[in-house]
C-alpha positions as CSV (number, residue, x, y, z in Angstrom):
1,X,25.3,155.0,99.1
2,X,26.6,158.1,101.1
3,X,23.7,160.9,100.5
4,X,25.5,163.7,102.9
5,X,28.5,165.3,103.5
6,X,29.3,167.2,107.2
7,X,30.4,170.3,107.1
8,X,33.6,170.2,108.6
9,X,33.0,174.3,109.9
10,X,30.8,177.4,108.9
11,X,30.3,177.4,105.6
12,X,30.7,181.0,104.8
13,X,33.2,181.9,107.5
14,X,35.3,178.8,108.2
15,X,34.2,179.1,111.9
16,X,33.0,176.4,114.3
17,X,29.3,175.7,114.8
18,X,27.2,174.8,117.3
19,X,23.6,172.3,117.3
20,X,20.7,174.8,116.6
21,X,18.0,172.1,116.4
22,X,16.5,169.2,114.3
23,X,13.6,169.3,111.9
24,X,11.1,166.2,111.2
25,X,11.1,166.6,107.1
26,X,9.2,163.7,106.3
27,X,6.3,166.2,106.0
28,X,8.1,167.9,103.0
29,X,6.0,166.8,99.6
30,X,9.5,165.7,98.3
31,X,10.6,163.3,101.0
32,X,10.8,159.5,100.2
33,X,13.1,157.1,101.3
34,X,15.9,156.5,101.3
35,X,16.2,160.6,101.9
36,X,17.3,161.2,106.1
37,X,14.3,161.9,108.3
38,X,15.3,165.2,109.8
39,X,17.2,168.3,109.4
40,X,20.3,169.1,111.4
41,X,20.6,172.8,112.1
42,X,24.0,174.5,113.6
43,X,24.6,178.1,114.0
44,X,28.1,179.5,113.4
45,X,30.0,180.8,116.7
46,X,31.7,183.7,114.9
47,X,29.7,185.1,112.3
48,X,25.9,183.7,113.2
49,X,24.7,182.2,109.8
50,X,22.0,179.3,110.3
51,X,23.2,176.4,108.0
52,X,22.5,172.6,108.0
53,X,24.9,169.8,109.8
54,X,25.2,168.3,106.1
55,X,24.7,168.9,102.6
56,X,23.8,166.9,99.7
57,X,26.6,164.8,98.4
58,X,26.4,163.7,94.6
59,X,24.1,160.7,94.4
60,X,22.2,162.9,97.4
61,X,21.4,165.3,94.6
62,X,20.1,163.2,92.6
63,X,17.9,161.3,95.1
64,X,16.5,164.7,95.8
65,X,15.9,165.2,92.4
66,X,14.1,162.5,91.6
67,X,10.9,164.4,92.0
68,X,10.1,168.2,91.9
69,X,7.3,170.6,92.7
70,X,4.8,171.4,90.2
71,X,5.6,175.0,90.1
72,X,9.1,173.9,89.3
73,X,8.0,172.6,86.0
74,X,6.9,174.9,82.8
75,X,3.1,175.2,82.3
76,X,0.5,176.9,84.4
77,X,-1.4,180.5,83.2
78,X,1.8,182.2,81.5
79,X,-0.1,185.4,82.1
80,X,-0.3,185.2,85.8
81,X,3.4,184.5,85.9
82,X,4.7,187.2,83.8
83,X,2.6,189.5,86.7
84,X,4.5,188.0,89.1
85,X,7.6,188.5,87.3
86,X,7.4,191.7,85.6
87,X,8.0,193.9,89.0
88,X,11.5,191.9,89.1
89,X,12.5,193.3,85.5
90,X,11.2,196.6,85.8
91,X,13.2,197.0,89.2
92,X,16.2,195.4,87.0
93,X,15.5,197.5,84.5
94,X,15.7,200.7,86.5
95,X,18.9,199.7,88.1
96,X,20.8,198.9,84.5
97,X,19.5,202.9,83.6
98,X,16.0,202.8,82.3
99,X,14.4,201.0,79.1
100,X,16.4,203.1,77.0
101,X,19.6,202.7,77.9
102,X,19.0,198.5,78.0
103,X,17.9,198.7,74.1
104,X,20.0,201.4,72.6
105,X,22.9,199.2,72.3
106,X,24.4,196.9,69.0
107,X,23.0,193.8,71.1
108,X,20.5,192.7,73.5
109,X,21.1,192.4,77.0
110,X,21.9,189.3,78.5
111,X,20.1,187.8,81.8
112,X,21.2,184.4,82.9
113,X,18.6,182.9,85.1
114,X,20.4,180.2,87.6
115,X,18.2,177.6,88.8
116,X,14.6,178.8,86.3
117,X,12.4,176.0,87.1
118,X,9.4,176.7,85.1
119,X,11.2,179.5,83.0
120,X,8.4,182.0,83.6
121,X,11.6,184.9,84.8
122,X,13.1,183.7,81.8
123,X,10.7,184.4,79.2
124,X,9.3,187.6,81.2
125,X,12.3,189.1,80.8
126,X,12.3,188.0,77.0
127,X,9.3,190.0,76.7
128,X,11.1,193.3,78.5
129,X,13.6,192.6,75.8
130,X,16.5,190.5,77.4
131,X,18.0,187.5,75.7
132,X,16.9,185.6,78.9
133,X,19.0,182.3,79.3
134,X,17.5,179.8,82.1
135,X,20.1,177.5,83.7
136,X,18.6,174.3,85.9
137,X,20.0,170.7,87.4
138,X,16.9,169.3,86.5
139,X,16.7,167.6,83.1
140,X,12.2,167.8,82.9
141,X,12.6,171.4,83.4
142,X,15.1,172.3,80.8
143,X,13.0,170.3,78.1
144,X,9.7,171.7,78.9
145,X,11.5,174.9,78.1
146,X,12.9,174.5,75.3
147,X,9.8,172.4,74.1
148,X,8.2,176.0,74.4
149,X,10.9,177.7,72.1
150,X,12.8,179.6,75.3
151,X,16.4,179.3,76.1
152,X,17.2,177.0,78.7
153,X,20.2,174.5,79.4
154,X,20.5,171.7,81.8
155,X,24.4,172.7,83.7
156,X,25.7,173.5,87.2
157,X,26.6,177.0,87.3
158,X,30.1,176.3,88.9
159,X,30.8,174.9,85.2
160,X,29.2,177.3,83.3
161,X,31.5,179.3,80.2
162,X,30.4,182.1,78.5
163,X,32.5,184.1,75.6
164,X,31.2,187.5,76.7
165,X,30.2,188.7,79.9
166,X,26.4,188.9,81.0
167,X,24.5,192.4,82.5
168,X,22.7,190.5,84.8
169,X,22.3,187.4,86.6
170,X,19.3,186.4,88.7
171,X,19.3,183.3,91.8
172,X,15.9,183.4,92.8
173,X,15.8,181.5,95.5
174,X,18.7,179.5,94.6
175,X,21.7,180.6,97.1
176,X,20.2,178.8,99.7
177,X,20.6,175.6,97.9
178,X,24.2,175.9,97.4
179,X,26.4,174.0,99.7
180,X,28.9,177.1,99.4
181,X,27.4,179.9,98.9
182,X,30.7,182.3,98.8
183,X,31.8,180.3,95.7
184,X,28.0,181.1,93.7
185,X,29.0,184.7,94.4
186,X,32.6,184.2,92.9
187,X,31.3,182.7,89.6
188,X,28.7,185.8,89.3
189,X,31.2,188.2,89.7
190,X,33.5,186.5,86.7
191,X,30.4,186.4,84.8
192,X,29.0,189.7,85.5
193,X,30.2,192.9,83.5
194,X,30.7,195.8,85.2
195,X,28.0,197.4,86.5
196,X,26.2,194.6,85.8
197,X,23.3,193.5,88.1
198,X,22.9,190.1,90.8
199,X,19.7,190.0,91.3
200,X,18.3,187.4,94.9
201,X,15.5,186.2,96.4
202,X,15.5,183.8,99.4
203,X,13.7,183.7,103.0
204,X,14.9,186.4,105.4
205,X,14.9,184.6,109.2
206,X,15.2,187.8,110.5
207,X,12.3,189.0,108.9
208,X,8.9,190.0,110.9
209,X,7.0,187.5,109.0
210,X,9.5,184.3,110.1
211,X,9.6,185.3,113.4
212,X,5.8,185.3,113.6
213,X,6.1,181.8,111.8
214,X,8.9,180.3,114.3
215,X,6.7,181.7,117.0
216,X,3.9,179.7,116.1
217,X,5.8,176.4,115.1
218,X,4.8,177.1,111.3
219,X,7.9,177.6,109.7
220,X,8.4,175.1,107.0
221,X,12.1,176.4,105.9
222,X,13.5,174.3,108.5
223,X,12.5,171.3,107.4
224,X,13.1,172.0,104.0
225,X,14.8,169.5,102.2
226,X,16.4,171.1,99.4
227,X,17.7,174.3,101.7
228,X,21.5,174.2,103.3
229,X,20.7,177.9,105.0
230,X,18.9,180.5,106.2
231,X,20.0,183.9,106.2
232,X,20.0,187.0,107.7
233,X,19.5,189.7,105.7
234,X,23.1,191.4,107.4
235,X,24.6,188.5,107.1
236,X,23.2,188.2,103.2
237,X,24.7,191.8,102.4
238,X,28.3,191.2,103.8
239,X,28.6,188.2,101.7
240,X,27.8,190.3,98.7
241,X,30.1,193.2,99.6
242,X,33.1,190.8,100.4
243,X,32.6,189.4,96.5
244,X,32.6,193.0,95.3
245,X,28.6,193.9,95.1
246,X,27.2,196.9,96.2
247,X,23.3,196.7,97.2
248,X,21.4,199.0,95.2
249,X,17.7,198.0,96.2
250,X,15.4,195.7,98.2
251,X,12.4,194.5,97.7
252,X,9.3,192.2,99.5
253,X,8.4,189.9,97.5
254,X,5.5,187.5,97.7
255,X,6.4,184.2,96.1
256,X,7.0,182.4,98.7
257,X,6.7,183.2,102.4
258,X,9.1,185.6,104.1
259,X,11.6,186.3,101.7
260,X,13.6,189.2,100.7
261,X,14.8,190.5,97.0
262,X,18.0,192.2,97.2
263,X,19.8,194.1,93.9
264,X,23.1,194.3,93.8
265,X,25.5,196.2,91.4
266,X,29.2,194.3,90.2
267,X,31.5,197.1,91.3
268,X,32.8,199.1,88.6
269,X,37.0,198.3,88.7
270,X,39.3,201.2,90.0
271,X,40.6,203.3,87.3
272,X,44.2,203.8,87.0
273,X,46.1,207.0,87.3
């Protein structure tokens, strides 16, 4: 059973990579055998991006999957998380125009939540008034979910069809998982109206807090299991303007250690003369 694929160059930029260094992962709480023992890390040659020797192949996926985090799962104090949550809506809210324009329309807006885990963005953005849609690979987290009377469906977002275009699409801490993270940023744009709003979170490596971490051998992104990179947050906002997004806000979150929330706008098309 073949759990990785090489990447053949940089992910991103189709350029050649060189080693970075290895990571011992066997500390991660969702090792097991048969998963590999370490982490590969290369770093790209013409653009710089930190990405991993391999990524997950098919039945690699699956082994992964086989177990998840708790906070991955729906359940917990829902009041805490819609705390957490809330400053993520009210900063998407702002963005889209204000409360007002969001709810003076014939319909609700839509948020598509990619990779929701325990669905507390989801059903925090209900309560703003959003018809909040989570989208997750694993099958336990979809059901607890729905089970709780939320939207939720159990798809890859490559596949994903909608009749009508969305106003805003979240990947909180999601883009680092994708083997191709140009291609995620494709599919938004198709799905996004626009105008619409992309909405990110993931760890920043150029960030004060994982310096200080790498400096005192206490990162744990790069023995993360479920991670294929770690970007800059440069590198982060070319991506997004070469798939037509224009950065809006950022934010510091703390969910998770040394990440970054960036906003970004769908470019509105040119009109004609």
């Amino acid at each position: 059973m073949n759990l990785r694929i090489e990447y053949p160059a940089c992910p991103l930029c189709a350029e050649s990579g060189a080693a970075l260094g290895t990571a011992d992962c066997t500390r991660h709480p969702l090792w097991h055998e048969p998963l590999p023992r370490s982490l590969e890390w290369m770093r790209c040659t013409g653009c710089g991006h930190a990405y991993t020797h391999y990524y997950w192949s098919a039945d690699g996926l699956k082994e992964v999957f086989a177990k998840a985090h708790s906070n991955q799962l729906a359940g917990g104090d829902a009041d805490v998380k819609r705390t957490v949550w809330a400053p993520v809506i009210e900063r998407t809210v702002y963005a889209l125009g204000g409360h007002l324009a969001i709810t003076n329309g014939e319909r609700l807006p839509t948020w598509l939540d990619v990779g929701c885990g325990d669905g507390a963005l989801v059903m925090t953005a209900s309560d703003f008034g959003f018809h909040a849609i989570g989208l997750d690979a694993r099958a336990d987290a979809v059901a607890r979910i729905q089970a709780l009377g939320f939207s939720a469906q159990q798809v890859d977002f490559m596949n994903v069809l909608l009749d009508e275009k969305v106003d805003v699409i979240s990947m909180m801490d999601v883009l680092e998982h994708i083997p191709y993270p140009a291609r995620a940023l494709e599919k938004a744009n198709m799905l996004l109206r626009p105008g619409g709003l992309l909405v990110i979170s993931l760890p920043d490596l150029t960030s004060s807090s994982w310096r200080i971490m790498d400096a005192m051998g206490t990162n744990p992104y790069w023995m993360e299991i479920e991670h294929h990179h770690n970007f800059s947050r440069g590198r982060l906002a070319r991506l997004l303007k070469q798939w037509g997004f224009i950065i809006a806000d950022f934010a510091i979150p703390y969910r998770y250690k040394a990440q970054m929330e960036i906003y970004a706008i769908k470019e509105e098309p040119e009109q004609g003369i």
